[in-house]
C-alpha positions in Angstrom: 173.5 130.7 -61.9 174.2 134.5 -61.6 174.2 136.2 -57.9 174.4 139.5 -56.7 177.4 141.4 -55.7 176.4 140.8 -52.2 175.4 137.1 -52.9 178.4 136.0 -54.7 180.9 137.8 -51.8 178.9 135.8 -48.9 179.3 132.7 -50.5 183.0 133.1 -51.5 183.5 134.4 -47.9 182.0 131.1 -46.5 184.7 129.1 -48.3 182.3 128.4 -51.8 185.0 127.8 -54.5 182.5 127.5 -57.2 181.4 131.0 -56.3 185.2 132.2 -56.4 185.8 130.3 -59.7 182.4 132.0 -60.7 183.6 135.7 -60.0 186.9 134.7 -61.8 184.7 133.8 -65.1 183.0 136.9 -64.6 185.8 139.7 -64.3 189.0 137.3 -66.1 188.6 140.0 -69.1 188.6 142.7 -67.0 191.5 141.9 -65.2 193.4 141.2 -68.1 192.2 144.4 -70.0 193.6 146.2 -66.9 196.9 144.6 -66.3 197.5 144.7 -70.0 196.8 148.5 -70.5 199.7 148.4 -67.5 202.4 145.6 -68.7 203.3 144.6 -72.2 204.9 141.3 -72.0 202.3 138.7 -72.0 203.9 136.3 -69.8 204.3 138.8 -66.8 200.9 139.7 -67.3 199.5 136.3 -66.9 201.6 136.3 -63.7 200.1 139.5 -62.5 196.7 138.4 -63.4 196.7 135.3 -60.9 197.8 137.4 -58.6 195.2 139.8 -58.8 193.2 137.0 -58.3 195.0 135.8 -55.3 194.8 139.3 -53.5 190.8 139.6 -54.5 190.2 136.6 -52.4 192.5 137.5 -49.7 190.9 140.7 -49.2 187.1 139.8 -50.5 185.9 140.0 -46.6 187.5 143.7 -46.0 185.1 144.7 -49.4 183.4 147.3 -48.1 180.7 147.2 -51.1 180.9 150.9 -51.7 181.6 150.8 -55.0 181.0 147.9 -57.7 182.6 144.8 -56.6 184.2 145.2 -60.6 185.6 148.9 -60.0 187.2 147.1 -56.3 188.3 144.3 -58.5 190.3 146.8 -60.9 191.4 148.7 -58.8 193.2 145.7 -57.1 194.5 145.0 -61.2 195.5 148.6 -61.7 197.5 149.1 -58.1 198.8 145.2 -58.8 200.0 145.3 -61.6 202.1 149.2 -60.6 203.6 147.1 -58.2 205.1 144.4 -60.3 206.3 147.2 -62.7 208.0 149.4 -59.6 209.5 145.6 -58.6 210.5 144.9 -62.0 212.2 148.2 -62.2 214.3 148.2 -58.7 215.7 144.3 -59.8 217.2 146.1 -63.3 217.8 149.7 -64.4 215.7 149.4 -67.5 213.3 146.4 -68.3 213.2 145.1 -72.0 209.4 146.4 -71.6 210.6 149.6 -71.2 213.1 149.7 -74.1 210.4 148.7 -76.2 207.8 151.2 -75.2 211.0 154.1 -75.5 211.6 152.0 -78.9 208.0 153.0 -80.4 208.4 156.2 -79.1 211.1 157.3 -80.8 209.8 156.0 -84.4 209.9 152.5 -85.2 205.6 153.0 -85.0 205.2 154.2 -88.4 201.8 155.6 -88.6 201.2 155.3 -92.3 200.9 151.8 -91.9 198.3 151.8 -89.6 196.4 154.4 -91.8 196.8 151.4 -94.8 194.5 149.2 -92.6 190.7 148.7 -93.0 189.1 149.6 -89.5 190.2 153.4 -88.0 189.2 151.5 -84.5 192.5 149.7 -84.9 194.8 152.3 -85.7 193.0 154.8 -82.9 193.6 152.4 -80.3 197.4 152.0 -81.5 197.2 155.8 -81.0 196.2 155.6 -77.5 198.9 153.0 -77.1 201.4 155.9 -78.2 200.1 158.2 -74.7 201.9 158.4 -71.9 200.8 155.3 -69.5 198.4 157.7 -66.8 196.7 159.7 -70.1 196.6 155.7 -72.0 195.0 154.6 -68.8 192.6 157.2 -68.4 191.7 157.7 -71.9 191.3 153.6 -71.9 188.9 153.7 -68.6 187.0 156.4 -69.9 186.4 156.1 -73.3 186.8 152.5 -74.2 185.2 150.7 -70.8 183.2 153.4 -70.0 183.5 154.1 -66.5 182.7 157.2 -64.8 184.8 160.6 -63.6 183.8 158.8 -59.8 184.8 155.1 -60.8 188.0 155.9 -62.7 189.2 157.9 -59.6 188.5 154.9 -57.1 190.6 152.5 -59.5 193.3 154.9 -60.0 193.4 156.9 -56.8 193.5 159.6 -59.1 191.2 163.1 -57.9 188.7 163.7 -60.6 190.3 167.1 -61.7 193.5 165.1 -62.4 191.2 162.8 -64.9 189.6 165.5 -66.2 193.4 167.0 -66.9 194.8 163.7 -68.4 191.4 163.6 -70.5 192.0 167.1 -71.9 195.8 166.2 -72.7 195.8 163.0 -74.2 192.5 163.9 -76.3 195.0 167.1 -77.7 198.3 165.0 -78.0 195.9 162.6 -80.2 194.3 165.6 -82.4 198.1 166.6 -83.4 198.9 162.8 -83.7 195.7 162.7 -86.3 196.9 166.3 -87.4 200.1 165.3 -88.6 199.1 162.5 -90.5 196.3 164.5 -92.7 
């Protein structure tokens, strides 16, 4: 059975655990888009994915239902899953995660290879892998899950102008990417 918004948040807030297990079906993939777009390693981001869980329904009565209980929801994944990465990084000077992503940057990615596949869909989207984490973010939000100038600056906390900039820098960083290659 589907609710509204405004339905489902009652119910949860009136201690229905079918409802809360209902909302989890419901967003699970965007959670997990979102934390993964943040953290590589698969097992953290399971670990950050219950946790967003656990902070939704924590805070599910302070929703103010301004926005799409989905943008509120990640939101909560984007800011969550910054935190564990600012925790992981105080604990040790450089994460594994981090030498791997510094790793691809300096060359192991060999674009040709990518280029030798059958769908351009894959190899774009290991391009946007390649940006900088606030324009792979952005460019993800934007293009990809199709959320608005307004929605992408209430999950980020980013002012639209800033979007608009990480928009115009990543599209050109991927032109010369694609430029290079031709």
């Amino acid at each position: 059975m589907m609710y509204s918004d405004h339905e489902l948040i009652a119910k949860i807030n009136a201690g229905n655990l079918h409802a809360f297990r209902l909302l989890v079906n419901m967003n699970e993939r965007l959670v997990l888009s979102m934390v993964r777009r943040v953290i590589k390693d698969e097992e953290s981001v399971k670990d950050v994915c219950q946790e967003v869980f656990i902070k939704v329904y924590k805070n599910l009565k302070h929703f103010k239902q301004e926005s799409r209980l989905s943008t509120w929801i990640a939101q909560i994944a984007y800011t969550t899953s910054l935190d564990y990465l600012k925790s992981m990084m105080r604990r040790q000077a450089v994460t594994d995660q981090v030498d791997d992503y510094q790793n691809k940057l300096a060359g192991e990615y060999h674009p040709g290879h990518a280029l030798d596949q059958k769908e351009m869909r894959t190899f774009i989207l290991k391009m946007i892998d390649q940006l900088p984490e606030n324009y792979r973010l952005v460019v993800s939000l934007f293009h990809i899950d199709d959320y608005s100038y307004q929605e992408i600056a209430q999950i980020t906390g980013l002012s639209e102008g800033t979007i608009k900039s990480h928009l115009f820098r990543a599209r050109k960083l991927l032109k010369e990417k694609l430029a290079s290659l031709v």
